[in-house]
N, C-alpha and C positions, 0 to 999 in steps of 0.2 A: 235752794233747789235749782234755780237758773243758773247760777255760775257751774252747779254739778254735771249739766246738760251741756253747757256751753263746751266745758272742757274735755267731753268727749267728743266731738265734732273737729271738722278740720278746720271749718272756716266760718269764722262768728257769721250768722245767718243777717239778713236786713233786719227781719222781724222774727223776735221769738215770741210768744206769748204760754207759761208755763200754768199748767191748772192742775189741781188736783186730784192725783186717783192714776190708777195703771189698768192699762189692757192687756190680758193676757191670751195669748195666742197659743193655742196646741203645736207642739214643734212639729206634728205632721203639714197642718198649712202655711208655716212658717220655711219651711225647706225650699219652697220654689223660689223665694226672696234670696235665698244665700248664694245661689249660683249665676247671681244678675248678670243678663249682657244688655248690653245697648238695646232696649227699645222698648215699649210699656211694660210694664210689672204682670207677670202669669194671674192666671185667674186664682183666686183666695182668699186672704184675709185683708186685700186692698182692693176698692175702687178706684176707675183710671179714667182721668177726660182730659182733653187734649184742652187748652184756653188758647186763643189763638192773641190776649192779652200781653201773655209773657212771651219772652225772647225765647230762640231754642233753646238754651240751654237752665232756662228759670224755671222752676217750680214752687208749689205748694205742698205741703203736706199738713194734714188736722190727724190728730189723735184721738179719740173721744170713747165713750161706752158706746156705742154707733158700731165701731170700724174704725179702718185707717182710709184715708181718701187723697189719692194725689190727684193736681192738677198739673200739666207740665207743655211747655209752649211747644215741644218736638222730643222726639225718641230720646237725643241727648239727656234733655231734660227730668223723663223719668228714668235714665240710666241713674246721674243724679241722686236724685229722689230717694231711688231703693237705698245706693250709696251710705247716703244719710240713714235712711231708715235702721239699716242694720246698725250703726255708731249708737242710735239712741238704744238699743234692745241689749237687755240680760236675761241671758239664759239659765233657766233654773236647772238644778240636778236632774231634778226630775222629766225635763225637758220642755215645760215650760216658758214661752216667751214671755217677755214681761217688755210693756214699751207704755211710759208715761205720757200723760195726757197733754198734750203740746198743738200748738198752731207755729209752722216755721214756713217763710217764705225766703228765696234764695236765686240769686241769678250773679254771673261775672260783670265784670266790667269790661273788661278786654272781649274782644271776640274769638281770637286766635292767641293759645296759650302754650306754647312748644317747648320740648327740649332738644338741640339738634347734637348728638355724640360722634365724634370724630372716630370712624373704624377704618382709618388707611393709614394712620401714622401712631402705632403700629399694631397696637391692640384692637383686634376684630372677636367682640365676645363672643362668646358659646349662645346657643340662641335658648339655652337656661336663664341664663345672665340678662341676655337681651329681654326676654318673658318676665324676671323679675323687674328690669326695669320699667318696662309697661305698665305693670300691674301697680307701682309705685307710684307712678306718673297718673295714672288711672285716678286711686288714693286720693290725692293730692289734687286730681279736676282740671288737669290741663287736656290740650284736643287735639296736639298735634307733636308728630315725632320724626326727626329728619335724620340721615344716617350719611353722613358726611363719606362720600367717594371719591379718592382719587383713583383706585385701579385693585377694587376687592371686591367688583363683582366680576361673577364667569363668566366673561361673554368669551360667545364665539367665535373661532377665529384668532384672541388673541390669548390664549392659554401660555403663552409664555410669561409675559407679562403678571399674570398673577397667580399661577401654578403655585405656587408655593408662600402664599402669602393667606391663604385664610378665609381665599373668596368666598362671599355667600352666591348661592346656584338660585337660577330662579325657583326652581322648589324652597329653597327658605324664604326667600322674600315672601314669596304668595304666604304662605307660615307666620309670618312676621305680621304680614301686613293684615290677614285674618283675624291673630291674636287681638292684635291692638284696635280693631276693628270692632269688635264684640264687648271691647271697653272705650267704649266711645272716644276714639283716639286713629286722626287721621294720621296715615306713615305718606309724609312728601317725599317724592324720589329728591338725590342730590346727588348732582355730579358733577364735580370741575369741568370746564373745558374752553380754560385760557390759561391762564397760570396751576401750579402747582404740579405740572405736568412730568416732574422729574425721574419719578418710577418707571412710565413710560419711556423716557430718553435713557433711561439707563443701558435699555436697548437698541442696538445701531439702528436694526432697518425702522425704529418711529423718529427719529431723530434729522430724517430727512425733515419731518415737517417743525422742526423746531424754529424759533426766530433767529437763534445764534445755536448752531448746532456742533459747532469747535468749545462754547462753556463763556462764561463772563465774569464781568466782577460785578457781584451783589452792591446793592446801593449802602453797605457800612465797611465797603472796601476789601471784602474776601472773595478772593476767587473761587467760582465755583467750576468744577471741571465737565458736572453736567447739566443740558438748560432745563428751563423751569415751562417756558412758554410758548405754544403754541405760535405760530408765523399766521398774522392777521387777513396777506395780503396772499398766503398759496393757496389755490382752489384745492388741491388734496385735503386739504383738512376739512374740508364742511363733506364732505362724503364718509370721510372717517369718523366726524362724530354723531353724523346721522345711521351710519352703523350700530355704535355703541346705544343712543338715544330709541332707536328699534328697539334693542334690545330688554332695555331695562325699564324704559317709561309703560307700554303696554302694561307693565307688571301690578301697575299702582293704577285704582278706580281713581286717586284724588286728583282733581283737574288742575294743580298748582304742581308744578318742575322746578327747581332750582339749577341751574345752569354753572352758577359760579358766576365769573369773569373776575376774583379780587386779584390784587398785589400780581400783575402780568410783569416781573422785576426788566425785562429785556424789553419789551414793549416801545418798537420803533426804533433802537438800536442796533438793529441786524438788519434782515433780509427786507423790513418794511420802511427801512428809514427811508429810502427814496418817498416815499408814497406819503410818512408822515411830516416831511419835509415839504411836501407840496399842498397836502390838503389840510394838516394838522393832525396832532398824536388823538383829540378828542374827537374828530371826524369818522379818524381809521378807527377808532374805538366802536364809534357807533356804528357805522357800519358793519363792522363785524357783528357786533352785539344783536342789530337786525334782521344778520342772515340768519345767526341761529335761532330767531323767534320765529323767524318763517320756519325753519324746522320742526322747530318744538310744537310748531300748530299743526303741522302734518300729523301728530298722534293726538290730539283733541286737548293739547294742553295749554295751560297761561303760565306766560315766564316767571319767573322770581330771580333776579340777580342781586350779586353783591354791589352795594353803593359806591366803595372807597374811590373808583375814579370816578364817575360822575360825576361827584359831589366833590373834588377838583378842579373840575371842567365843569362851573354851572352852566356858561353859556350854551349844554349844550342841551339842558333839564328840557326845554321847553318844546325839544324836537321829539323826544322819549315817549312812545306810542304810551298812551292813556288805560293799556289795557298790561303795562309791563312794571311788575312791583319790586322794586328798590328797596332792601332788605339795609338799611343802615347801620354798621357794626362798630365797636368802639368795647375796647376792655378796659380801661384804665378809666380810676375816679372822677377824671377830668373832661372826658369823655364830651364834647359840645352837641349831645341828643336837640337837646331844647331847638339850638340854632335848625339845627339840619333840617327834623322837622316844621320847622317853619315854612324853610326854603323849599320843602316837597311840596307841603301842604297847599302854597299860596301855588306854585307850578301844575298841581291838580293832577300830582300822581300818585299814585297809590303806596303807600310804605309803610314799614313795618319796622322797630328797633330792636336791634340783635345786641344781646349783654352777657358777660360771661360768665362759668365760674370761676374762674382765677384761679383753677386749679392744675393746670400745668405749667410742667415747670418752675411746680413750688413744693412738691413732694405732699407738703401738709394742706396746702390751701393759701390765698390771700384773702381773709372775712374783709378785715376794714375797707380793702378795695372793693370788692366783689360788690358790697353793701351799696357803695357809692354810688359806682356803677349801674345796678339794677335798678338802685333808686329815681336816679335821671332819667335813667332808659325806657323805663314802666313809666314814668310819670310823661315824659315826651309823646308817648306814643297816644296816651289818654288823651292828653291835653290837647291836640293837635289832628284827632280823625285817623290816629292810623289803625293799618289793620288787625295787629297784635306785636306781642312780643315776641321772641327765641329766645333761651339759655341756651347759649352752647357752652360744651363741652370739648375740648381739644386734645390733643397730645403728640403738640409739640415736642422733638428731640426726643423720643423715646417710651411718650405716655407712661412715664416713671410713679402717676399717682395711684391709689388702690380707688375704687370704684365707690367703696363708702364718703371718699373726702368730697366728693360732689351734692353728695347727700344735704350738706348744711345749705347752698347755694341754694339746692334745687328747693329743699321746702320754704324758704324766704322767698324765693321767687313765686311760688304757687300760690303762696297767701297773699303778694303783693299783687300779681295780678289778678285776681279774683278782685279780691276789695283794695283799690287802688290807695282810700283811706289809710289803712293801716300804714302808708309813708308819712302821715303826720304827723307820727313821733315812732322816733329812730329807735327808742331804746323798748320802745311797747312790742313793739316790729319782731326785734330781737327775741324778748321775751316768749312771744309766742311762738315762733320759728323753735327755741329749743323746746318749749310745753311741745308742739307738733312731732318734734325731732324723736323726742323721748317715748312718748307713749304711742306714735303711731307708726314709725318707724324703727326706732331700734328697740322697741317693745320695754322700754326701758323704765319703770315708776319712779326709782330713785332717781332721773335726771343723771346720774353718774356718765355715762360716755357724752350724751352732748353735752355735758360741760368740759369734757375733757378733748370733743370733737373743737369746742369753740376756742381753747386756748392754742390745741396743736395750731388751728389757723389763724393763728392772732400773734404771733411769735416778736418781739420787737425790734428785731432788728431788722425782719421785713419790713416793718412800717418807718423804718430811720432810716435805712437805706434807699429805700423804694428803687428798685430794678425794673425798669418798665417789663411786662407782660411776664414778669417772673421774681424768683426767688433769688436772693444772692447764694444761698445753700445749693440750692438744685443748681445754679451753674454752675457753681464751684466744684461741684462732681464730673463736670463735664469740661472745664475748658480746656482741655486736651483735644476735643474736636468741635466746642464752641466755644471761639475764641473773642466773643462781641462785647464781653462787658470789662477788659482787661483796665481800661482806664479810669473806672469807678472803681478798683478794687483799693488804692491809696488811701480813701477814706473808711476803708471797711478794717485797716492795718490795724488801725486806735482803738479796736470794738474787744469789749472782754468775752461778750454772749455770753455772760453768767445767768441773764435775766431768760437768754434762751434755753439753758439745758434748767435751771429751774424748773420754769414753765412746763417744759417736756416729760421732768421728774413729777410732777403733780399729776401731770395727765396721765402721765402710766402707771400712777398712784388710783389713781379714780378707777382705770379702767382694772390695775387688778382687784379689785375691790367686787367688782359683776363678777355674778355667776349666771353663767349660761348667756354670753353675750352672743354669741354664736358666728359665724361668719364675718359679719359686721365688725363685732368688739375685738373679733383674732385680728382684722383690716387695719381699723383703726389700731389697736397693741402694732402690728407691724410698722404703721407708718409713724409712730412715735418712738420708735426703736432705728426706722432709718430716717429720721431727723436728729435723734441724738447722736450717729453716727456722722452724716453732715456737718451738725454744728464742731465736731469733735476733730474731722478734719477741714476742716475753715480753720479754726483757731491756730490749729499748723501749718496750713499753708500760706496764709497772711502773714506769719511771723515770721518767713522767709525774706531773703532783701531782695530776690527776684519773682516773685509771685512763683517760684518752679518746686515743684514735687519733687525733684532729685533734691535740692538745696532742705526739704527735711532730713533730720537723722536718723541714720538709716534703722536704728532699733525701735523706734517710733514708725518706719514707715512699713518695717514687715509686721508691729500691732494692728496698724490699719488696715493692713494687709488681710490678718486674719481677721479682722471683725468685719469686714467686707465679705469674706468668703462666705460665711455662716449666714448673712445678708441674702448674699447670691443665691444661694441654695435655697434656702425659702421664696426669694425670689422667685424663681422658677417654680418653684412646689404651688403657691399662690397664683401667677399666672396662668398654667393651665388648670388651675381648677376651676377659674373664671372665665377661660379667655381660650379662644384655639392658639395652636401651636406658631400657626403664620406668624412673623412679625416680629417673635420672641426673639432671635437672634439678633437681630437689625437691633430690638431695645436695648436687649441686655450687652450685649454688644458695647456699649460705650462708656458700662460700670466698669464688665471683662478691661476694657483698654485703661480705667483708672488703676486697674487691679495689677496690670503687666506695668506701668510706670512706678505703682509703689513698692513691687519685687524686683525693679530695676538696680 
């Protein structure tokens, strides 16, 4: 009976205590339970006290011939509560509740449990999509959700700039940020405003304030023709981005901003070398970094910045206002969490570690990365006083992945931070993540699509190649316009990827096998139909003696040709059913240019 309680729940509780006998509940005062928002449970068929014992987000619940009774340390907590409550309950034909007699107590471990999705590069969802991902998120018990910006929301004034890309208006954010509000789920504002600044420079008159506003060469030796980075030392730019910061921060009650500042690629190579030549690149860092805290405090906010330079420059941790949190990031297995936070920790600044889902720019997913990853990351952040975790989500080059493949990332991650336990064994982890995947996510009993979710992401010749922050598949689609991993592909010549279209073949075995996958299972069916397509042409283009698409034969390259088209098409039919129109071009855009080289 305990295991049957357990497996309906998302996250094995601290204490369960199972007794015998059910309470049944008239579905008329069971109905005020169904439509929970964040804060005590409506008057009915539950009592509510607050324990000021438990953490906010801990509760209790007893079950008995009595009633039901929660105890819960803050609103979160009976948010929670109900959460649970409804997972234990069967509803009879006759509309009858039925909910077994149980004592469960339950609180996280983590305090801060986030997902932050990338809507500037290039997919900006439908705020359906966004709503379903809340409510997911909600699910699954995390409390915080960030919406990564470089130049997709409206602000005023600079409608050029994102006119045609998908902007959210402040009426959706207030939308957004209500939604997730009601399911106990802070939305932290996020916005670049040091690197990644390229959208904006696309157009002349912001490109004054660029660092190098003529274009540079990237640090893997590609020139890029337009800059990325903000100029540290022109006073124009802190007026222009206390513009945009008006703009968008007011929007959001939660008192935490994320600023950005990562990977500023030009950074003291232009317009500020003088300056970083005299005082140092980590000085002029900080001081920039400074002014915009003074900013950001003019709207009643606390910073959150990206780490990656600091934690370069440690000498210069110790100067780093105590009130400013360092968000530590790292996608790859190897990822040195553990050390980092160390070195915050013992400096006595506040941090947080940021992990990914390995899911761009790999089409299908990287699990055994992603796993690693998270693993370090969540356990860093426990072990060491930080203030939570982030999964992010990105999309890099294109955001070519479908929305379900982050799915497997995110519920591993929700379980691990919740009960940080569950990384004690790797494969138990695992195990649960698909039990979570299947029944509560893809509604699925038979396990059939997360097991055919976990193979798409598990493919082997991503893990024998390993392509830092990617897939050798997903670039190979693309090195026509990214050209970074051309010197690894020698080793990739010798690869049969029999073990990959296999794999593939099982999966889209499994998945036609469901009826009524719905959404999700067509996602998943697509993204196993454009990884067979990948591996299919990888195999032809490795086998070339100049890694070049022209050097296929050409009756081979107008079949890829066509099965690309058919790709495409759905492509597009799938993206705006999920996703606004902004952005779509710019993605699809660099299949289109695989498509015009193979009808060359």
């Amino acid at each position: 009976m305990e295991e049957k309680i357990l497996r309906r729940l998302v996250h094995r509780p601290r204490r369960l205590v199972v007794r015998g006998g059910v309470l049944e509940v008239p579905a008329g005062e069971w109905t005020g339970l169904e439509g929970g928002r964040c804060g005590p449970p409506p008057a009915g068929p539950v009592s509510f006290t607050r324990s000021s014992g438990l953490p906010p987000e801990g509760f209790r619940i007893a079950v008995g011939a009595g009633g039901i009774s929660i105890e819960a340390g803050g609103d979160p907590g009976a948010f929670r509560a109900v959460q649970t409550l409804r997972l234990l309950a069967d509803r009879e034909e006759g509309g009858t509740v039925r909910v077994p007699f149980v004592e469960l107590e339950d609180w996280p471990d983590l305090p801060r449990r986030g997902l932050m999705i990338d809507v500037s590069r290039d997919k900006v969802p439908r705020l359906s999509t966004l709503f379903w991902i809340v409510d997911v998120c909600a699910l699954l018990g995390l409390n915080e959700l960030q919406l990564y910006t470089e130049h997709t929301f409206a602000y005023r004034g600079h409608e050029r700039v994102w006119k045609d890309a998908g902007a959210y208006t402040p009426e959706d954010v207030s939308r957004i940020v209500s939604y997730a509000a009601e399911r106990g789920i802070t939305v932290i504002p996020n916005q670049n405003s040091l690197g990644h600044m390229e959208r904006w420079f696309a157009h002349p008159e912001y490109r004054i304030l660029a660092e190098k506003p003529e274009g540079f060469m990237d640090p893997w030796g590609v020139w890029r023709g337009i800059p990325t980075t903000l100029c540290p030392v022109d006073e124009r730019v802190f007026p222009f981005l206390e513009d945009l910061f008006s703009q968008l921060f007011p929007l959001f009650p939660a008192g935490l901003c994320n600023v950005g500042g990562d990977e500023p690629f030009e950074f003291g190579v232009g317009r500020s070398a003088e300056e970083v030549k005299r005082k140092g690149a980590a000085r002029v860092y900080l001081s920039y970094m400074l002014r915009l805290k003074g900013i950001v405090e003019r709207f009643g906010k606390r910073m959150q910045m990206w780490g990656d330079f600091v934690l370069s420059h440690p000498e210069i941790l110790g100067e780093l206002p105590r009130d400013v949190e360092v968000a530590d990031w790292g996608y790859e297995a190897d990822y040195p969490f553990e050390r980092n936070a160390v070195l915050l920790a013992e400096a006595g600044i506040p941090f947080s570690t940021c992990v990914g889902t390995s899911c761009w720019l790999s089409l299908g997913g990287r699990w055994p990365n992603a796993r690693e990853n998270m693993r370090r990351g969540i356990r860093a952040a426990a072990a060491h006083g930080g203030k939570g975790a982030l999964l992010t989500e990105w999309g890099d080059q294109g955001h070519f992945q479908q929305w379900v493949t982050m799915l497997l990332p995110l519920v591993a991650y929700a379980l691990a931070s919740w009960h940080t336990s569950v990384l004690d064994d790797v494969e138990e982890w695992e195990d649960e993540t698909t039990r979570v995947l299947s029944s509560h996510v893809y509604g699925d009993p038979s396990g059939a699509l997360a097991e055919a979710h976990l193979l798409l992401s598990s493919l082997p010749t991503i893990e024998k190649a390993h392509f830092h922050n990617s897939s050798p598949f997903a670039v190979l689609l693309i090195d026509h316009v990214y050209p970074y991993y051309r010197k690894e592909y020698p080793r990739l010549a010798s690869m049969s990827f029999d073990e990959d279209r296999e794999q593939i073949e099982r999966a889209s075995s499994l998945i036609a096998g469901v009826e009524g996958g719905g959404i999700l299972g067509d996602e998943l069916d697509f993204t196993a139909r454009m990884l067979g397509f990948a591996v299919e042409f990888a195999r032809h283009f490795l086998a070339t003696p100049d890694f070049s698409v022209v050097e296929i034969p050409r009756e081979v390259r107008r079949s890829l040709a066509e099965h690309l088209d058919a790709l495409l098409f759905e492509y597009e039919v799938r993206w705006k059913l999920r996703n606004r129109e902004g952005g779509f071009e710019d993605s699809v855009g660099r299949l289109r240019a695989l498509r015009s080289v193979l009808m060359h």
